[in-house]
C-alpha positions in Angstrom: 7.8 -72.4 -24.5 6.1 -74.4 -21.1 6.0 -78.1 -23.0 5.2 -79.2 -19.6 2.0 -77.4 -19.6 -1.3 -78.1 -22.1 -4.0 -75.9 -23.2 -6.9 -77.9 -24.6 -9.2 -75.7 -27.1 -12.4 -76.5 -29.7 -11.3 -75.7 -33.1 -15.3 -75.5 -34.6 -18.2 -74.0 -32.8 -18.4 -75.9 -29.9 -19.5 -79.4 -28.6 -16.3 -81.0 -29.9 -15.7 -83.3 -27.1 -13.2 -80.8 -24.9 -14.4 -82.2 -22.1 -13.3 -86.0 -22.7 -9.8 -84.8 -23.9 -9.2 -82.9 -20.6 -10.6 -85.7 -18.4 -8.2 -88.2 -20.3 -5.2 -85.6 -19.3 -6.2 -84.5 -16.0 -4.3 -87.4 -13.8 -1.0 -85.9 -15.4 -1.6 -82.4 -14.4 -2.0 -80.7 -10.6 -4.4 -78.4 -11.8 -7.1 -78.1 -14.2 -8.3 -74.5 -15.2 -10.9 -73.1 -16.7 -10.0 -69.6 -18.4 -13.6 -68.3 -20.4 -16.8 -68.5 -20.7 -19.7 -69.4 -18.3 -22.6 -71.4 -17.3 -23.5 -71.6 -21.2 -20.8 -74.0 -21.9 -21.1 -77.7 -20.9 -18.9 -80.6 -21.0 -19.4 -83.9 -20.6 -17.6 -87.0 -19.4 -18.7 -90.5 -19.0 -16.5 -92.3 -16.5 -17.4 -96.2 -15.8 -20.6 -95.3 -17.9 -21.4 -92.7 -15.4 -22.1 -89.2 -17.4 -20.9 -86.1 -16.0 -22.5 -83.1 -17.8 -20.2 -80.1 -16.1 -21.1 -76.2 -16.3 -18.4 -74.1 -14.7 -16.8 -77.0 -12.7 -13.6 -78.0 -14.2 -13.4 -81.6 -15.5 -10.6 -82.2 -13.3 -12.8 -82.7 -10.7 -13.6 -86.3 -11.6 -9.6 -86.9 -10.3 -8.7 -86.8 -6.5 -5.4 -85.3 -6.9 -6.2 -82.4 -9.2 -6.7 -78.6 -8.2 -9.4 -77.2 -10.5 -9.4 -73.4 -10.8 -12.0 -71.4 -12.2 -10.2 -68.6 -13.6 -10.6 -64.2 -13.6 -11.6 -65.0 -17.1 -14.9 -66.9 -16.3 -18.2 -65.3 -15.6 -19.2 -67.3 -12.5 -22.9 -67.9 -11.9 -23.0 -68.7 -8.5 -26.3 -70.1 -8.6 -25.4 -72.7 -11.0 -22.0 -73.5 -9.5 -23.4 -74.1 -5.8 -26.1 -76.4 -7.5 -23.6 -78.2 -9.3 -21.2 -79.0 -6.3 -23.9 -80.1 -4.2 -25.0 -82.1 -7.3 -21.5 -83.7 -7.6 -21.3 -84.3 -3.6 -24.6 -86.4 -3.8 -22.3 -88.5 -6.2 -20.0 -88.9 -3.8 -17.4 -86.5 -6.0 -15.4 -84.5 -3.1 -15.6 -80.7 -3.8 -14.1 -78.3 -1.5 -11.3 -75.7 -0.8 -8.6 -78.7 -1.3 -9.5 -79.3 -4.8 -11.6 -76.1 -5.9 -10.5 -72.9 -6.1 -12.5 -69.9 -7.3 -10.7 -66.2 -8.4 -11.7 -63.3 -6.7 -12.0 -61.5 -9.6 -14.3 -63.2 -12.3 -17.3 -61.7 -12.4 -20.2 -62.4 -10.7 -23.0 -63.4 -13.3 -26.4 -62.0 -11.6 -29.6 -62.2 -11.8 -30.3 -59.1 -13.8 -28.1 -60.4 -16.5 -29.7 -63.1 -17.3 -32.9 -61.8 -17.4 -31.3 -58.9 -19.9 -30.5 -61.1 -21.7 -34.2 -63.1 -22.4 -35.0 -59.2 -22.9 -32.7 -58.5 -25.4 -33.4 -61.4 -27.5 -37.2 -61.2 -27.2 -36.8 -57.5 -28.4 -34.4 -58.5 -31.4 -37.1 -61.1 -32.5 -35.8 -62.9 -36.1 -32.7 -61.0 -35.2 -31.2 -62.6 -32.3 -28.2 -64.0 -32.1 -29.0 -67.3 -30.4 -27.7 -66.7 -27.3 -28.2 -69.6 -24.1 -29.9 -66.7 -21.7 -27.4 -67.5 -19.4 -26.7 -63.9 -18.2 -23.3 -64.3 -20.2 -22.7 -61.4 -22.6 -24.3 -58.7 -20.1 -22.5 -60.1 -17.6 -19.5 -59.4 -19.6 -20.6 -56.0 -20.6 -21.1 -54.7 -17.5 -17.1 -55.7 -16.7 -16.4 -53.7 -19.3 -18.5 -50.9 -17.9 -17.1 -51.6 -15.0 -19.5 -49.4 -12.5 -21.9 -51.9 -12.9 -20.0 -54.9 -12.2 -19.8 -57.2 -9.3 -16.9 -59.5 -8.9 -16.6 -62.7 -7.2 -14.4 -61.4 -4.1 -17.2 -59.0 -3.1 -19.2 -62.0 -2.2 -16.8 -62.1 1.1 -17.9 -58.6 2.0 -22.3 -59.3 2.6 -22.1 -55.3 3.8 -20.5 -53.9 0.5 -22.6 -56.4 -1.4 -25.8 -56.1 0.1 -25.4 -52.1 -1.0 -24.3 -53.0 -4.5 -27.0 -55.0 -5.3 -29.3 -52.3 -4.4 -27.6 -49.3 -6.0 -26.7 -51.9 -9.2 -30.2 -53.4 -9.1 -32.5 -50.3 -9.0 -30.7 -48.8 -12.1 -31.3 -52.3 -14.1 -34.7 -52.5 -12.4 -35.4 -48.6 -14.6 -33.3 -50.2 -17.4 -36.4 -53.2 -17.3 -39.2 -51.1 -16.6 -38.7 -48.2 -18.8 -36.7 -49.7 -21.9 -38.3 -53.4 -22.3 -41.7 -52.3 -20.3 -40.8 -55.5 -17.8 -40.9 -56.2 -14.6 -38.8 -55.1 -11.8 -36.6 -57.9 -10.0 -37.0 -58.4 -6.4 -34.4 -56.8 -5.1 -35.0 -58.3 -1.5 -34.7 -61.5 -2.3 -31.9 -61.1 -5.0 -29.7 -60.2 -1.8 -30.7 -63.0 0.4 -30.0 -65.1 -2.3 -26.4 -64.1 -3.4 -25.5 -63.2 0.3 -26.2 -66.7 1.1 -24.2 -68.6 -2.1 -21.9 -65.8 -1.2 -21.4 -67.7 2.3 -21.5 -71.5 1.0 -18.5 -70.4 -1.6 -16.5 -68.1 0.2 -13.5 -71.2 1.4 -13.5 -72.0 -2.7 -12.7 -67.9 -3.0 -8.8 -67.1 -3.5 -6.3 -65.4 -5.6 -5.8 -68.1 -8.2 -3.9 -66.0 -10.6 -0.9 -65.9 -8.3 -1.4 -69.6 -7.2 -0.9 -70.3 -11.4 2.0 -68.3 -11.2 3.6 -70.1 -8.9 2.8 -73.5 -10.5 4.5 -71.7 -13.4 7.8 -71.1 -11.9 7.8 -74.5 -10.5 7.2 -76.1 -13.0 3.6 -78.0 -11.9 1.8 -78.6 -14.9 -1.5 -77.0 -15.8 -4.4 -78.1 -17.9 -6.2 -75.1 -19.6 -9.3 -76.4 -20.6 -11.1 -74.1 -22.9 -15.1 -73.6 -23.0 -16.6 -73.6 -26.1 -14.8 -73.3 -29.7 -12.9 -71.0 -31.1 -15.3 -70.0 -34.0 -17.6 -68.4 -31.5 -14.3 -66.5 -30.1 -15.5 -62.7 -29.8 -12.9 -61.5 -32.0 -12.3 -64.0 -34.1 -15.2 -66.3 -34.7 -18.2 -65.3 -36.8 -19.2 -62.1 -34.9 -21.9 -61.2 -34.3 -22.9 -65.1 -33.8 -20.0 -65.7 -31.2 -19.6 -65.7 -27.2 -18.6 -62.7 -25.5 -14.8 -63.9 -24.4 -11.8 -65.1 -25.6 -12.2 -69.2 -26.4 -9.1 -69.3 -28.0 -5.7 -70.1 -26.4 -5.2 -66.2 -26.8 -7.3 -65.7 -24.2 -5.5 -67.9 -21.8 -2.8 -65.5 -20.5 -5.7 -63.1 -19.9 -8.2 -65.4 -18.5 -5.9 -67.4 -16.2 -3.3 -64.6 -15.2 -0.2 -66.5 -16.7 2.1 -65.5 -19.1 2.0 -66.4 -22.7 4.5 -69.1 -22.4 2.5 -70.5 -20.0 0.2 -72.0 -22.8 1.9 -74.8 -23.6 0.8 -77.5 -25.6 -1.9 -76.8 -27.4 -4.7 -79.8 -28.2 -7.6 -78.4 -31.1 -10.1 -80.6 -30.1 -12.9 -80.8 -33.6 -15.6 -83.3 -34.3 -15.2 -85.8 -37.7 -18.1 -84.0 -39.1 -19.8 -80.0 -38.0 -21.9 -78.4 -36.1 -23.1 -75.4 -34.3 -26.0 -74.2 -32.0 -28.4 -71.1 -32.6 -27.8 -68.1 -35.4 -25.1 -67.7 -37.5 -23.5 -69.0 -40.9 -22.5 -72.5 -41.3 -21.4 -73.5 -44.9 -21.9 -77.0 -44.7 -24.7 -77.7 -43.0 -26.7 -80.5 -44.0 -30.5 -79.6 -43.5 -31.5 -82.6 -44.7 -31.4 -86.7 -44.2 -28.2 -86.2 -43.9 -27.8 -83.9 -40.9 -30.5 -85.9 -39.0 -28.8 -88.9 -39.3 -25.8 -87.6 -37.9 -28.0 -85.5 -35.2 -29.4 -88.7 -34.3 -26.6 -91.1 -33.6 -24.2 -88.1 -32.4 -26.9 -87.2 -29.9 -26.2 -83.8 -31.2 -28.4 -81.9 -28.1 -27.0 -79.0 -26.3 -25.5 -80.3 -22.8 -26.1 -76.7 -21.7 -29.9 -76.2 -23.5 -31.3 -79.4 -24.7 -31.1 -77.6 -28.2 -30.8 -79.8 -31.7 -27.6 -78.7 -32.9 -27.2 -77.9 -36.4 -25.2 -80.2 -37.9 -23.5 -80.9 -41.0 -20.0 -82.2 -43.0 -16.7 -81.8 -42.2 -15.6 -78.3 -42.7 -11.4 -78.1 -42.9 -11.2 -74.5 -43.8 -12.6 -73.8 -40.3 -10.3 -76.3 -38.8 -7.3 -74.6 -40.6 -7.8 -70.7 -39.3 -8.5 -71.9 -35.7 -5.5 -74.1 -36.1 -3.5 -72.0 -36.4 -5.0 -69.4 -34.7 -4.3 -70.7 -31.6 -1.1 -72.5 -32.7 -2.2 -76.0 -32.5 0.3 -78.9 -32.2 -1.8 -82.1 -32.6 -5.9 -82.5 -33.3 -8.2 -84.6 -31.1 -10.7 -85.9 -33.5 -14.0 -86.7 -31.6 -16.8 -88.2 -32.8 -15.9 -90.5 -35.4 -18.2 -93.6 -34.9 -21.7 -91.3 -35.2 -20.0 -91.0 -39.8 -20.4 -95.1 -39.4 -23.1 -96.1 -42.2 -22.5 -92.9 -44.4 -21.8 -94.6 -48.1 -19.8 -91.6 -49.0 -18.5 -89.1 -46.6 -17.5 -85.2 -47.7 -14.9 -82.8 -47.0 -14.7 -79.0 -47.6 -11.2 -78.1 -48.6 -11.8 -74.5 -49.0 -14.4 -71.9 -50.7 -15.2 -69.5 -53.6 -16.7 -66.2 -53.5 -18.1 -65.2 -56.7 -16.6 -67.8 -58.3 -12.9 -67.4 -57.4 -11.1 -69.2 -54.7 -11.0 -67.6 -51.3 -7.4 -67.7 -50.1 -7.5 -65.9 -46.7 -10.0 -67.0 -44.3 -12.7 -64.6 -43.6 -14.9 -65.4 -40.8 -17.2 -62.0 -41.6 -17.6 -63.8 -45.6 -18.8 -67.5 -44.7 -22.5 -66.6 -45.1 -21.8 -65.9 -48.8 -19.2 -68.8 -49.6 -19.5 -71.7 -52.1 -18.0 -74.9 -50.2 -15.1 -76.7 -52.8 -15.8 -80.6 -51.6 -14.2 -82.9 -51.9 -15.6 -87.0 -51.7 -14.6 -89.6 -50.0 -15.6 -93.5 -49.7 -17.5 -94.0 -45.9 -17.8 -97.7 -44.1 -20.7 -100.0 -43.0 -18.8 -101.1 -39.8 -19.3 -99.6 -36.5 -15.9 -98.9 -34.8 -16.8 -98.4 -31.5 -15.3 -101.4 -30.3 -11.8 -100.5 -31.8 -9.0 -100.2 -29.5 -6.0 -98.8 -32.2 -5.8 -97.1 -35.2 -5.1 -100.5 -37.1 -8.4 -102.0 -36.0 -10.2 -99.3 -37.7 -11.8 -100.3 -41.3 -10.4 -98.5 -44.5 -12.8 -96.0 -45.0 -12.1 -94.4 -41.5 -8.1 -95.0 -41.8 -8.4 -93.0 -44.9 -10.8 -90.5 -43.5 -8.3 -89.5 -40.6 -5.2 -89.2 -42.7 -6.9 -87.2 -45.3 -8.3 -85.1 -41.9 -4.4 -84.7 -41.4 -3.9 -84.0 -44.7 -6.5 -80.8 -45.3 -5.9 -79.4 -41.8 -1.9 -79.6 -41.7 -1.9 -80.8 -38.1 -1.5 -84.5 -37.2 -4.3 -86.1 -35.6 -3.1 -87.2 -31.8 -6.0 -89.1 -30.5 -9.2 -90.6 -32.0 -12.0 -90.8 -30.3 -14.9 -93.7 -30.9 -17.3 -93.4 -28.1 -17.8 -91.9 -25.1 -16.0 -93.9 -23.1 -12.6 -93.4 -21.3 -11.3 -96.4 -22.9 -12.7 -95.6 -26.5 -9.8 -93.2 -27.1 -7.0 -94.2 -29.3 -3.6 -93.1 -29.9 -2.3 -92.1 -33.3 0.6 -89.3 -33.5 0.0 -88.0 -30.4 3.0 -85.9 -28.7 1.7 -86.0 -25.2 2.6 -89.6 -23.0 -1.1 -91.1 -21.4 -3.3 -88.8 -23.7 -5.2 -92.0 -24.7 
């Protein structure tokens, strides 16, 4: 196996912090790649108290030496990419063809997807899923229906495009009209638009999957930094509550172009506590004083929406199946100041269905699970401030060994604020992670 190489995934339903983990890493690695997902994941990274809330610009940006790739994985909204370079540009972040580099064939999120998909959910009323209305899933769909698609490299050719659009956009426009009884897009200015984002992105356009494959045979090390978490993985989260690609480090080989053993080492990044955005199960949620206090002083607000995340205890049956889904080597655990205050602080260790234990993990069961908990003693003190794990108080000392404990992976790096410097060390395998 690459060791050289690191794949950074969330281990819960996203939000765990990936974004801090891969900034923290990126100045040991020449290029930072984003392999899933879309506009409807967000990371963010605070650097000299400056926050950086990222979309489908890879964290590595923030470094001067980095390439960041977005990978044949991603479904690119151009829209949202152009406006987030020129955004990082007005903060005098340099993003270009040296340091950006776009595959020619992700798919081109358009603006019929998202509106398909504010149509879909309206139609499905209290049956949605939940979804961001980012465009993501039927952008997705329509790769897989491949007739319908647009990929990123056609952007190059405005002649070939402007006739896609057309032929692509008068069959959604019937799809609107007819099915949802909406209104038609304009088709007109859905060209002039993507012909001319088409134009500004074009030097960032390239064939990044053999530009990986090369950093693979010579041995330059890559960062795969994963969007979202792996319970919303479209195969193996909690379907049908999930993304629509593969946020696991399975879907890295795929969603970059590398080989398997290209993966690396793999970082689960998860939060001290849980929580998730939208529809969906979520055994320990904490709909109560609880869950509001943690809302509250994790600022537990989608980066992407704005949402209130649902939120709730620390759930280590999750953490174990994604674990070892993806074959983690060492946990990032984010987030642990917001549990400060908390008298008593609770773990689930594992569930019961109809009153006997559940011994294989069953994403498709967890709306119908008992949560086994387990107690533990919290602390008064806020540990933001705390530079090791030995200035930490009891209560959290405990809390992170017993995390090590439930999970069977050793915690690497703890995390106590948003900071760059509020990361610190534990067993971690990988020199500079904090």
């Amino acid at each position: 196996m690459n060791t050289n190489n690191v794949t950074v995934i969330g281990l819960q339903w996203g939000d765990e912090g990936k974004g801090k983990v891969v900034d923290a890493l990126a100045d040991q690695s020449r290029y930072v790649v984003r392999f899933c997902g879309g506009a409807n994941a967000g990371h963010t990274v605070t650097v000299n108290g400056e926050r950086f809330a990222l979309h489908l610009i890879p964290c590595g940006i923030l470094h001067p030496s980095v390439m960041n790739v977005v990978g044949n994985g991603v479904a690119f909204d151009p829209e949202t990419a152009w406006a987030e370079i020129e955004a990082l540009r007005q903060r005098d972040v340099e993003v270009g063809p040296g340091n950006l580099a776009i595959s020619a064939t992700a798919q081109v999120v358009m603006p019929w997807h998202k509106t398909r998909d504010q149509l879909n959910e309206k139609q499905l009323g209290e049956k949605k899923i939940g979804t961001t209305a980012r465009g993501i899933g039927p952008c997705y769909a329509d790769k897989a229906n491949r007739s319908t698609a647009i990929r990123v490299g056609e952007l190059l050719d405005e002649n070939t495009l402007v006739q896609k659009i057309r032929l692509i956009g008068a069959i959604k426009n019937r799809l609107f009209e007819s099915l949802f009884d909406g209104e038609a897009l304009n088709l007109d200015a859905v060209v002039e638009q993507i012909v001319q984002l088409g134009r500004n992105l074009a030097p960032m356009i390239r064939d990044t999957g053999g530009m990986l494959r090369r950093a693979v045979a010579t041995g330059d090390r890559i960062l795969f930094e994963g969007g979202q978490g792996s319970m919303l993985d479209i195969d193996h989260g909690t379907y049908p509550f999930v993304t629509s690609s593969s946020v696991s480090a399975c879907g890295v080989p795929a969603g970059a172009g590398v080989p398997p053993k290209a993966v690396g080492h793999v970082v689960g990044i998860m939060k001290a506590y849980t929580t998730r955005v939208g529809a969906g199960p979520f055994p320990t949620e904490q709909d109560n004083e609880t869950g509001e206090y943690i809302r509250q002083r994790g600022k537990e607000f989608g980066t992407t929406t704005g949402r209130p995340r649902r939120c709730g205890w620390l759930d280590a049956a999750v953490v174990r199946y994604t674990a070892a889904l993806s074959g983690v080597d060492e946990l990032a655990l984010m987030l642990l100041d917001v549990l400060s205050g908390l008298k008593e602080l609770k773990i689930c260790t594992g569930y019961t269905l109809e009153g006997r234990p559940v011994e294989d993990f069953d994403p498709a069961q967890l709306g119908n699970v008992e949560c086994q908990w387990e107690t533990l003693p919290g602390w008064s003190e806020e540990i933001t401030d705390c530079r090791r794990f030995e200035d930490l108080p009891a209560g959290a000392q405990a809390y992170v060994t017993r995390v090590e404990e439930v999970t069977g992976c050793p915690v690497g790096l703890i995390s106590v604020g948003p900071g760059r410097e509020q990361s610190l060390p534990h067993h971690t395998q990988i020199e500079g992670l904090a």
